[in-house]
C-alpha positions in Angstrom: 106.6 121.6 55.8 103.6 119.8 57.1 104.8 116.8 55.3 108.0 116.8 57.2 106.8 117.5 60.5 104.5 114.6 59.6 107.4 112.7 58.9 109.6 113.7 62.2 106.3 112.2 64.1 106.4 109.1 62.5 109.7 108.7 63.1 109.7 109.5 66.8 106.3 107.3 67.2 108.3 104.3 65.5 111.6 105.1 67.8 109.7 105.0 71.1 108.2 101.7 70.0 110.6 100.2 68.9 112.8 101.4 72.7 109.5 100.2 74.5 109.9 96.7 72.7 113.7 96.4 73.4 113.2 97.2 77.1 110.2 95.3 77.3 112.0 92.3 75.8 115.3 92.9 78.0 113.2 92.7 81.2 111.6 89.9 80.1 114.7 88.2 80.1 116.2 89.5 82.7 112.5 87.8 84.5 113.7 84.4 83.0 117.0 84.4 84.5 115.7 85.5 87.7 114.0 82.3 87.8 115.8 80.3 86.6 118.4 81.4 89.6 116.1 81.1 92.0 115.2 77.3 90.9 118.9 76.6 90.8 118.9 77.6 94.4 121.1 81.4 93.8 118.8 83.7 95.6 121.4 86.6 95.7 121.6 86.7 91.8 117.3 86.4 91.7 117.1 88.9 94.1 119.1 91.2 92.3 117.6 90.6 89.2 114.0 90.9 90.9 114.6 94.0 92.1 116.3 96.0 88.9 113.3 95.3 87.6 111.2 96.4 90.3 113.0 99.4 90.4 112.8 100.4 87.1 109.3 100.3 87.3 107.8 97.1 86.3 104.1 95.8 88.4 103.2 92.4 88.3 101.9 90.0 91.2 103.9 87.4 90.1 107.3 89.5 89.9 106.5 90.4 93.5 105.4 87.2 94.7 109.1 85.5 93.5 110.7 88.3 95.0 108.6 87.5 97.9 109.9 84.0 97.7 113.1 84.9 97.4 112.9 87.2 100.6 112.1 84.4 102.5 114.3 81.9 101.3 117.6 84.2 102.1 115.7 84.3 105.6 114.4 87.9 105.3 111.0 87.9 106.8 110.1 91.6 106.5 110.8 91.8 103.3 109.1 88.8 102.2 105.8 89.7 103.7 106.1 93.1 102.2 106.3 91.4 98.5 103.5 89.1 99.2 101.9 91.9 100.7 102.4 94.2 97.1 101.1 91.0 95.1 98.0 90.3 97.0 97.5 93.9 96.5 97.3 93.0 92.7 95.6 89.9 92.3 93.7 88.8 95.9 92.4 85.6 94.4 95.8 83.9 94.5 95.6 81.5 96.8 99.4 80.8 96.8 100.2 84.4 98.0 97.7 83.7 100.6 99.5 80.7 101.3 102.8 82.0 101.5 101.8 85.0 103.6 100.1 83.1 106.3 103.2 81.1 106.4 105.9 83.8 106.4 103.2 85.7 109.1 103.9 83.0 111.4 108.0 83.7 111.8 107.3 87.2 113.5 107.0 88.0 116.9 104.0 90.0 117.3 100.3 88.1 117.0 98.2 90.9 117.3 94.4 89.8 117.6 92.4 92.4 115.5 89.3 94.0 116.7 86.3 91.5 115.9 83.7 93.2 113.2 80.1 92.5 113.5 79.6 89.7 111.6 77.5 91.0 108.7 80.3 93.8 108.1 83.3 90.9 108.4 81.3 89.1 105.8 80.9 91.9 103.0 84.7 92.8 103.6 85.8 89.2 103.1 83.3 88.9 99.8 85.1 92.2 98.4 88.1 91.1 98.7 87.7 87.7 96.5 88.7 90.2 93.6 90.4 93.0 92.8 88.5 96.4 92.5 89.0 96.4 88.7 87.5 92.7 88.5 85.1 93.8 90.9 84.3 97.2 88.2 84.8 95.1 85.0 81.9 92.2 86.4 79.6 95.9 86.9 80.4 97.0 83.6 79.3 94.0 82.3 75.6 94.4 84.0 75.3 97.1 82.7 75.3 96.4 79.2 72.7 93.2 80.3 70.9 96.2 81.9 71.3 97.9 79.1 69.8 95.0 76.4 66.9 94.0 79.3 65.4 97.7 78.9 65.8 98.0 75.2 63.9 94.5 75.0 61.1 96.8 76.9 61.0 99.6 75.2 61.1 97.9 71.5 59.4 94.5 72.1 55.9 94.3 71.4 55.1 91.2 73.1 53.9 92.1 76.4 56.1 89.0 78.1 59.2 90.3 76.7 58.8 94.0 77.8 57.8 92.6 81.5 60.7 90.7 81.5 62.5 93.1 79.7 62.1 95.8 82.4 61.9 94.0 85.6 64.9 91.8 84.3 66.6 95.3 83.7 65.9 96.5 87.4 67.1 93.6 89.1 70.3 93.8 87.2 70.4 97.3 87.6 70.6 96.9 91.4 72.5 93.8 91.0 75.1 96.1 89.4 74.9 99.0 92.0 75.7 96.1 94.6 78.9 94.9 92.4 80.1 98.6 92.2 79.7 98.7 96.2 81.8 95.6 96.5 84.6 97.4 94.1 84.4 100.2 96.1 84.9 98.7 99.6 87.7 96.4 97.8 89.6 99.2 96.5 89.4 100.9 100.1 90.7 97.8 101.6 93.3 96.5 99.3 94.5 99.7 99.0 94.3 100.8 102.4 97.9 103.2 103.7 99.9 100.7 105.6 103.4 99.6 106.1 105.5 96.3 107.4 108.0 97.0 110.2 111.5 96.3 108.8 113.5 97.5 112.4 113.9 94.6 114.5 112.0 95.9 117.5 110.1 99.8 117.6 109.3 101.5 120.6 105.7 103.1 119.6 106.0 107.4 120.9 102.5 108.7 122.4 103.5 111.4 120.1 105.8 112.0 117.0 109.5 112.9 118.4 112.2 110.7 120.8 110.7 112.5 124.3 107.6 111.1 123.6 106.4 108.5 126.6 106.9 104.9 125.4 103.3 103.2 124.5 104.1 100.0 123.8 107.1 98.0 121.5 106.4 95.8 118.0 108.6 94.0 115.8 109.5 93.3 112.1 107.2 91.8 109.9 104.6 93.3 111.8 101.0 95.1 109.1 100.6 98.3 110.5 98.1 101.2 109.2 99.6 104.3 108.8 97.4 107.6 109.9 99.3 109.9 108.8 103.1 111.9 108.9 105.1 114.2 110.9 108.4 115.6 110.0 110.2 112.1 110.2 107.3 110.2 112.3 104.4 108.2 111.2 101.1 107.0 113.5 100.8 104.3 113.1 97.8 102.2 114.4 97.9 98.2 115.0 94.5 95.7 114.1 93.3 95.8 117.9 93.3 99.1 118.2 96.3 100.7 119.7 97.6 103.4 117.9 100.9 105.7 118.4 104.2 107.3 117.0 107.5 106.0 115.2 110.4 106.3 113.0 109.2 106.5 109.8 113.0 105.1 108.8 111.2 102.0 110.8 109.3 100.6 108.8 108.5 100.2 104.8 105.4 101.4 102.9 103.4 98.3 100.9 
């Protein structure tokens, strides 16, 4: 009995593998042939493609970077900023997402001038986003175990040079590590901060949730708004200066 349960569990183990590789490989191509339409200049066909296999669940900052691409070369802004959006969400040291952004930033109508930071705080939120949170987390990890070598160095050495260095070495890179986890902390809140792009082509912002609220003030699409919270079908929203209100959640498009 336990021999044939054993069995049935093998058997299931090596079906779901071998499904997982067969899906993994059809997306794959599927990827390929995405991009390969796109170079050849059919951006209906690699948007399609894009997006099956966004929709069936596949993450990757270059899959939404092409569909970002792709977005803006059939002339859909929104849409394109949202992708770049999602990529630099998963690798904010690509400079080419950056890039693109910026330049796909500067069809909309809105320029919203954000709410200047004290400079120290401006600075640190700048540093934290070079990287990702995880790259951020990996790099403390990794002091750690320094850490970790430094104070065994001072509790086993016998020379007197190596346990000083062992343990004030360990200390600094002990708070060098605490600083690291700071920066991954402040990088996850910011990369991963509730917003959403603006997808109707203009929104009148409600001093509160419902259509007989009184008018604040109007954005656009393509517009990076920060979303407070929800309300039946209305979001509050509130813009980088400051100004904060009501919509249509239908209006816009969570990153």
């Amino acid at each position: 009995m336990n021999f044939k349960l054993r069995y049935i569990s093998l058997l299931i183990a090596a079906l779901i593998a071998t499904t997982a590789f067969a899906s993994e490989s059809y997306y794959t191509e599927r990827y390929e042939a995405a991009n390969q339409a796109f170079k050849a200049g059919d951006y209906d066909t690699a948007q399609i493609l894009y997006t099956e296999i966004v929709q069936n669940g596949m993450v990757s900052s270059e899959l939404f970077y092409n569909l970002g691409n792709t977005y803006f070369r059939k002339g859909n802004v929104p849409a394109s900023i949202l992708f770049y959006e999602r990529a630099l969400r998963l690798d904010p040291t690509d400079e080419d997402i950056r890039y693109n952004l910026e330049i796909a930033r500067g069809y909309i109508t809105d320029k919203i001038e954000p709410i200047e930071e004290v400079f120290f705080v401006g600075a640190w939120n700048g540093f934290a986003t070079k990287f990702s949170d995880d790259t951020w987390a990996a790099i403390g990890i990794a002091l750690l175990f320094v850490m970790a070598g430094l104070l065994t160095a001072f509790f086993v050495g016998k020379n007197r040079k190596v346990k000083q260095l062992g343990l004030l070495g360990g200390l600094m890179v002990l708070i060098g590590a605490g600083v690291i986890f700071s920066l991954a902390l402040r990088a996850e809140s910011i990369l991963n901060e509730p917003a959403a792009i603006v997808f109707a082509p203009s929104v009148k912002v409600k001093s509160e949730p419902g259509l007989k609220g009184a008018d604040r003030f109007v954005i656009h699409e393509g517009l990076k708004v920060e979303v407070l919270g929800e309300e039946g079908d209305w979001t509050r929203i509130k813009l980088a200066d400051g100004n904060s209100g009501w919509l249509q959640s239908a209006s816009i498009e969570r990153i």
